[in-house]
C-alpha positions as CSV (number, residue, x, y, z in Angstrom):
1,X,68.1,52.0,102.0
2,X,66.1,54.9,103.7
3,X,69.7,55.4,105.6
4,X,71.5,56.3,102.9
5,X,68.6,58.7,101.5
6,X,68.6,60.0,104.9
7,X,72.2,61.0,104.6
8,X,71.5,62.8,101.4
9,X,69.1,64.7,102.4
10,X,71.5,65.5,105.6
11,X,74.3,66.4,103.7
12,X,72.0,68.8,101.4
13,X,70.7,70.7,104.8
14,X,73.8,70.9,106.0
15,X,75.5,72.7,102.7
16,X,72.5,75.0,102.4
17,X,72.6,76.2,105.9
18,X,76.0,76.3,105.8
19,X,75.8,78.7,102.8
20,X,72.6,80.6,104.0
21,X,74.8,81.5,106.9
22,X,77.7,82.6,104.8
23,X,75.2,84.7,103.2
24,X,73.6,86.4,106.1
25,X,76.9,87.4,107.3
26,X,78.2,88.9,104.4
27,X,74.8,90.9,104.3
28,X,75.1,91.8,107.9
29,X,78.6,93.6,106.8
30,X,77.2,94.9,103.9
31,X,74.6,97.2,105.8
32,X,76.4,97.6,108.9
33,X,79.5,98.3,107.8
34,X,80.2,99.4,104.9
35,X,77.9,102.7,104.4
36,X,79.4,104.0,107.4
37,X,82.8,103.8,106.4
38,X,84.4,107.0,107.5
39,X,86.6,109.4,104.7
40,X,90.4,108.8,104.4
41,X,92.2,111.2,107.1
42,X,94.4,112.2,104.2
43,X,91.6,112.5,101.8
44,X,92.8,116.6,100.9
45,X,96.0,115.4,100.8
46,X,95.6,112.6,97.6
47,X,93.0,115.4,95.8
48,X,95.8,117.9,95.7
49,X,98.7,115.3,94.5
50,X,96.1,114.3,91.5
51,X,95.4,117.5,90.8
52,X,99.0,118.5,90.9
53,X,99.8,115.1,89.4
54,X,97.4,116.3,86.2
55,X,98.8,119.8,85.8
56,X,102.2,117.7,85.1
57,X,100.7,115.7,82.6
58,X,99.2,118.5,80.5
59,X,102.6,120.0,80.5
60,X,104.5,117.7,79.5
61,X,102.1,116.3,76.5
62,X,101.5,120.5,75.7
63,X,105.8,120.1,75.4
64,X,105.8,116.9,73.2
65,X,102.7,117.8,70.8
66,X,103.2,122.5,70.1
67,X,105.7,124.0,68.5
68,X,108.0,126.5,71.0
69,X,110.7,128.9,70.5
70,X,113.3,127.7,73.6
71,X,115.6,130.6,72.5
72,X,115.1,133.1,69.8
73,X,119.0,134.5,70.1
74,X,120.2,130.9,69.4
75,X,117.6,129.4,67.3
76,X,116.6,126.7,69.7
77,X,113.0,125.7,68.9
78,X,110.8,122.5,70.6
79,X,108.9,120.8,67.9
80,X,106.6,118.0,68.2
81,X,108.0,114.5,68.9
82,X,106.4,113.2,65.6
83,X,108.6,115.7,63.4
84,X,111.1,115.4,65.6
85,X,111.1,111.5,64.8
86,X,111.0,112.3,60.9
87,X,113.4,114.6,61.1
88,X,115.7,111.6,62.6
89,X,114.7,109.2,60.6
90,X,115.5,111.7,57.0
91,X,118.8,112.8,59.1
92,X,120.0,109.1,59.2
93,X,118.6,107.9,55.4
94,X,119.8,110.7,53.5
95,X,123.5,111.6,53.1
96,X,125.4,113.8,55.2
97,X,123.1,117.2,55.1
98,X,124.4,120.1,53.4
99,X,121.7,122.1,51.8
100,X,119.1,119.5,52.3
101,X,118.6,120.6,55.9
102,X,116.0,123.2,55.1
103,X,114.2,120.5,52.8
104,X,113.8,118.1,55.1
105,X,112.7,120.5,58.2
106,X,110.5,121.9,55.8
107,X,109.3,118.1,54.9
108,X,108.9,117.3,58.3
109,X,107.1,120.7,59.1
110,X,104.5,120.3,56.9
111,X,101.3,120.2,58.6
112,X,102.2,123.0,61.0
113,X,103.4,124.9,57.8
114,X,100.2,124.5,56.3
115,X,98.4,125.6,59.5
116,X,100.5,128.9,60.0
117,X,99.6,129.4,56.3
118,X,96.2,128.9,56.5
119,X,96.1,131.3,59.3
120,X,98.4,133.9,58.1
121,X,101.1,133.8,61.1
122,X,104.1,132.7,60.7
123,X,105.0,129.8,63.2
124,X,107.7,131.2,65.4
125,X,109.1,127.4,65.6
126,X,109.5,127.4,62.2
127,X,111.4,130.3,61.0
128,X,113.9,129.6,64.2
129,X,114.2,126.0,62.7
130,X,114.6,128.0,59.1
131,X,117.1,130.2,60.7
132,X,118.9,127.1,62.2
133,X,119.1,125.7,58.9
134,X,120.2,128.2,56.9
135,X,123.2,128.8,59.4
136,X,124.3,125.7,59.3
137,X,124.5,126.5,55.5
């Protein structure tokens, strides 16, 4: 009987100092080792792609999101994607468009209508996507 508690008890020192070592050698690492881990060589390097990487970002969402006269000559305005999309969506419901083109740009223009309005300058964007419309008349 006292050889199997024996064995027990064995098996429980050897799991705990097994796992007291594991222990002390991940603490060893963790103060020898990895405080004194020395900067990436190319550390400038990756700081100047994110940076670069950011400006990219901010102009392409500034390109989907403001209004933008491309050309004046022409007409050729960027709007933002969401008119854009409602401005598809009304050019594929409604019938073919004759003189509803200026309704539905002005339908799809509202907020930055109201917002040119409200500050008393007329949105470039929109009177070259009035001027399209009104052609196309």
């Amino acid at each position: 009987m006292s050889a199997s508690k024996v064995s027990q008890s064995n098996s429980l020192l050897s799991f705990l100092g097994s796992l007291g070592a594991i222990l002390i050698f991940a603490l060893i690492l963790l103060i020898a080792y990895l405080p004194n881990r020395p900067a990436p060589v190319d550390a400038q390097v990756v700081a100047d792609r994110q940076v670069k990487a950011d400006e990219a970002r901010a102009a392409g969402i500034k390109k989907l999101t403001n209004l933008e006269v491309v050309n004046a000559e022409t007409g050729t305005a960027r709007i933002p994607i969401e008119n854009a999309k409602l401005l598809t969506i009304a050019s594929y419901q409604s019938e073919p468009l004759g003189s509803d083109v200026a309704e539905v740009i002005e339908a799809a223009l509202a907020p930055p209508i109201e917002a040119a309005v409200a500050e008393d300058t007329p949105s470039p964007a929109l009177e070259a996507a009035e001027a399209t419309a009104h052609g196309a008349e």
